[in-house]
C-alpha positions in Angstrom: 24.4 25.9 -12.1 20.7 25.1 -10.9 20.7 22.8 -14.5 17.7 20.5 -14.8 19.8 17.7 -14.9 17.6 14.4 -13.1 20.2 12.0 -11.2 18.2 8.5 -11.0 20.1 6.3 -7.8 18.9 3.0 -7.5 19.6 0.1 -4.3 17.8 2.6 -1.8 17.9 0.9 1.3 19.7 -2.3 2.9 17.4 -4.1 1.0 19.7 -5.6 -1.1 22.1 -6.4 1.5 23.8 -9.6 1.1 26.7 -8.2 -0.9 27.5 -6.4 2.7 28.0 -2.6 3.0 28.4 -1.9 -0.5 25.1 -2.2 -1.5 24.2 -0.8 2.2 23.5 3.0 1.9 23.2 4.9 4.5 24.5 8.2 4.5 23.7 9.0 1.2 20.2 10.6 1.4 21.1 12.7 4.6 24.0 14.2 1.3 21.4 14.6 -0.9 18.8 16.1 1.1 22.4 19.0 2.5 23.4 19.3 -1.4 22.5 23.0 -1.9 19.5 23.6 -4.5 19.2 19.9 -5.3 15.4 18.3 -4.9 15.5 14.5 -3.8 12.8 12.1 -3.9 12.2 9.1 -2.9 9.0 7.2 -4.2 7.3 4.3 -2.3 5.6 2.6 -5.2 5.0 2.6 -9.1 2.9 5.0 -8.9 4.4 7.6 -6.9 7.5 6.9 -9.1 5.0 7.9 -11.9 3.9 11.3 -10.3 7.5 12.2 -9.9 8.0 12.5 -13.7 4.8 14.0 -13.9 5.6 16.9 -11.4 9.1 17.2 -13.9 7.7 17.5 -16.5 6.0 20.6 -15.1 7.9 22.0 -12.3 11.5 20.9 -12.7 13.8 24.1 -12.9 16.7 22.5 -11.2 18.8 19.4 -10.5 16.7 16.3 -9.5 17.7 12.8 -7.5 15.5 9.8 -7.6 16.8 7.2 -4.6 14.4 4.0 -6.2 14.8 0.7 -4.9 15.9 -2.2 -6.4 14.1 -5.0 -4.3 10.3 -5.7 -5.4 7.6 -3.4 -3.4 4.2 -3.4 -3.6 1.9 -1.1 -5.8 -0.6 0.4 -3.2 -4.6 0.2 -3.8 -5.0 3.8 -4.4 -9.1 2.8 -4.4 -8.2 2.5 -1.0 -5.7 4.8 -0.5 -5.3 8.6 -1.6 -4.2 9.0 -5.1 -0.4 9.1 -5.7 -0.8 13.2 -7.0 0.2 14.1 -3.5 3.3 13.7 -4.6 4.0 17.2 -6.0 3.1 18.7 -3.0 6.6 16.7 -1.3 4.1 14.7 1.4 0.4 13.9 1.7 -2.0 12.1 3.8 -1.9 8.5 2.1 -4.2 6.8 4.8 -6.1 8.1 7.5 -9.0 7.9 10.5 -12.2 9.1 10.8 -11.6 10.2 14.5 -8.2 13.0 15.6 -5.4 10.0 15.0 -3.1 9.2 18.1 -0.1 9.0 16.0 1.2 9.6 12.5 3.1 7.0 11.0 5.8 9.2 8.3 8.2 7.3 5.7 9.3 7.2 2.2 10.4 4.8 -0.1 10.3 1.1 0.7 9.5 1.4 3.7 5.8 3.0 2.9 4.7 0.0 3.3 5.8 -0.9 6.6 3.7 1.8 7.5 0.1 0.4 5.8 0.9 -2.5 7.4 0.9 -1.1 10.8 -1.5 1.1 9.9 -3.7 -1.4 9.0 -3.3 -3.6 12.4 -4.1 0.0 14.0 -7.2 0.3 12.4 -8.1 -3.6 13.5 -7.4 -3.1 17.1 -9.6 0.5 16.7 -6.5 2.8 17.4 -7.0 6.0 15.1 -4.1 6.2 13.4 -2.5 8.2 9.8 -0.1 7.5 7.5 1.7 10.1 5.6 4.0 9.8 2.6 7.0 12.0 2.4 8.7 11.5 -1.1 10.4 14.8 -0.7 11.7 17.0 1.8 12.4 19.8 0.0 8.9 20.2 -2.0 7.1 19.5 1.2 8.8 22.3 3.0 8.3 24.9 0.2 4.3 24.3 0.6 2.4 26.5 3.1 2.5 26.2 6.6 -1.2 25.9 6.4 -0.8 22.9 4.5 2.4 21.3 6.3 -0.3 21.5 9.9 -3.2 20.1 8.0 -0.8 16.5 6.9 1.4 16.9 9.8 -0.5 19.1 13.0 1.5 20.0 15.8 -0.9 19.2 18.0 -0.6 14.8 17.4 2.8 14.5 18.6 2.3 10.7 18.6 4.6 10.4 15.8 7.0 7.5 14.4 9.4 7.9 11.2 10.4 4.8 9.4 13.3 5.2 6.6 16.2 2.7 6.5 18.8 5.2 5.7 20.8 7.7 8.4 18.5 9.5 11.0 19.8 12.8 10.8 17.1 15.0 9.5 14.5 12.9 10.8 13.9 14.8 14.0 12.2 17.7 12.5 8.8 15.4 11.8 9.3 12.7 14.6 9.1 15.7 17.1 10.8 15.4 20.5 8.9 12.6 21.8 8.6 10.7 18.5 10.1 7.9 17.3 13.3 7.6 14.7 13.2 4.4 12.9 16.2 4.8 11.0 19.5 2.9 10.4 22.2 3.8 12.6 24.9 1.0 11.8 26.0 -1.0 8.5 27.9 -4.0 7.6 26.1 -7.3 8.0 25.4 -9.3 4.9 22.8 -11.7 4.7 18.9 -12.0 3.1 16.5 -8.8 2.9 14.5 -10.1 5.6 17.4 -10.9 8.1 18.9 -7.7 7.9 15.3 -5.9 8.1 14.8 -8.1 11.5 18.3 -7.1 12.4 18.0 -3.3 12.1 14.0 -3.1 13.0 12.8 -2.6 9.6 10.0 -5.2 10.1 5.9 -4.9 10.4 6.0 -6.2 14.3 8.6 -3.4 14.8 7.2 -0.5 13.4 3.2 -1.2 15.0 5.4 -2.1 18.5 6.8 1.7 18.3 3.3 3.4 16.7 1.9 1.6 20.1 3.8 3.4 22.2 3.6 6.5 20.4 -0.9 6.3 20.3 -0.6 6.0 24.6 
């Protein structure tokens, strides 16, 4: 009925995942993202969450789903980073390099971070690197093609996507030659930081993969 009815979802990610698979989801993004008119987003910190009622307040002319997380993450420097506006445009460049970066690190929600982080050891060691945050698929794909090559160019294929939900989807920004962090099981119950060693979702994991990808 294209109402502008906003759906807030909340226990994003395996994050909270000692009560086992029922506070594990996986597949529901992937439904979100395939639900015909619907607009998801999922903010990385406070103040995306912020730009995403200010872009509907003046955009929204349809149904809306926030996927927020329950676990604590941190608020990003945005002195140091690019400012959270970005959002309404569905991605943006959060971090970047002064020289043509050798891979793009891409994620949403709480894993955002994992990104900085390896984007930050990147910058250390001298490997140019990016980070881009995608809050929303579907507002990111209704912005020029002009714009979608100036945050994502098809040129750096040296790409890795970090979200700790399903996969599917993922491919279109990873490339074919980048990699899919992305959860591909569910079940195990123990502590946040087990089950993001378990399944990958750690800082060591995501710079070992944005490694390979900057060769």
């Amino acid at each position: 009925m294209n109402l502008p009815v906003t759906y807030i979802f909340t226990h994003d990610s395996i994050g909270v995942g000692e009560d086992g698979p029922t506070h594990q989801p996986i597949e529901q993004l992937v439904q979100l993202r395939a639900t015909p008119g619907m607009t998801t987003f999922r903010p990385g910190d406070a103040n995306e969450v912020a730009e995403v009622w200010r872009y509907l307040i003046a955009k929204q002319d349809g149904p809306v789903a926030l996927a927020l997380s329950r676990q604590d993450l941190p608020t990003l420097d945005r002195s140091r980073f690019a400012p959270a506006s970005g959002v309404a445009k569905g991605g943006y460049i959060l971090a970047d390099s002064t020289e043509t970066p050798k891979v793009i690190l891409i994620a949403s929600g709480s894993e955002l971070g994992l990104a900085v982080s390896a984007y930050e050891a990147l910058s250390k060691d001298g490997i140019p690197a990016r980070v881009v945050s995608l809050p929303s698929w579907e507002v990111f794909e209704a912005q020029p093609q002009s714009y979608r090559d100036t945050v994502l160019p098809p040129s750096i294929t040296g790409r890795v996507t970090i979200e700790a939900a399903s996969p599917i989807g993922w491919d279109r920004y990873a490339g074919p030659t980048g990699e899919i962090i992305a959860m591909r099981g569910f079940g195990a119950s123990a502590p946040a930081g087990q089950l993001a060693k378990k399944f990958g979702f750690t800082p060591d994991a995501v710079l070992e993969a944005a490694r390979r990808q900057a060769r």
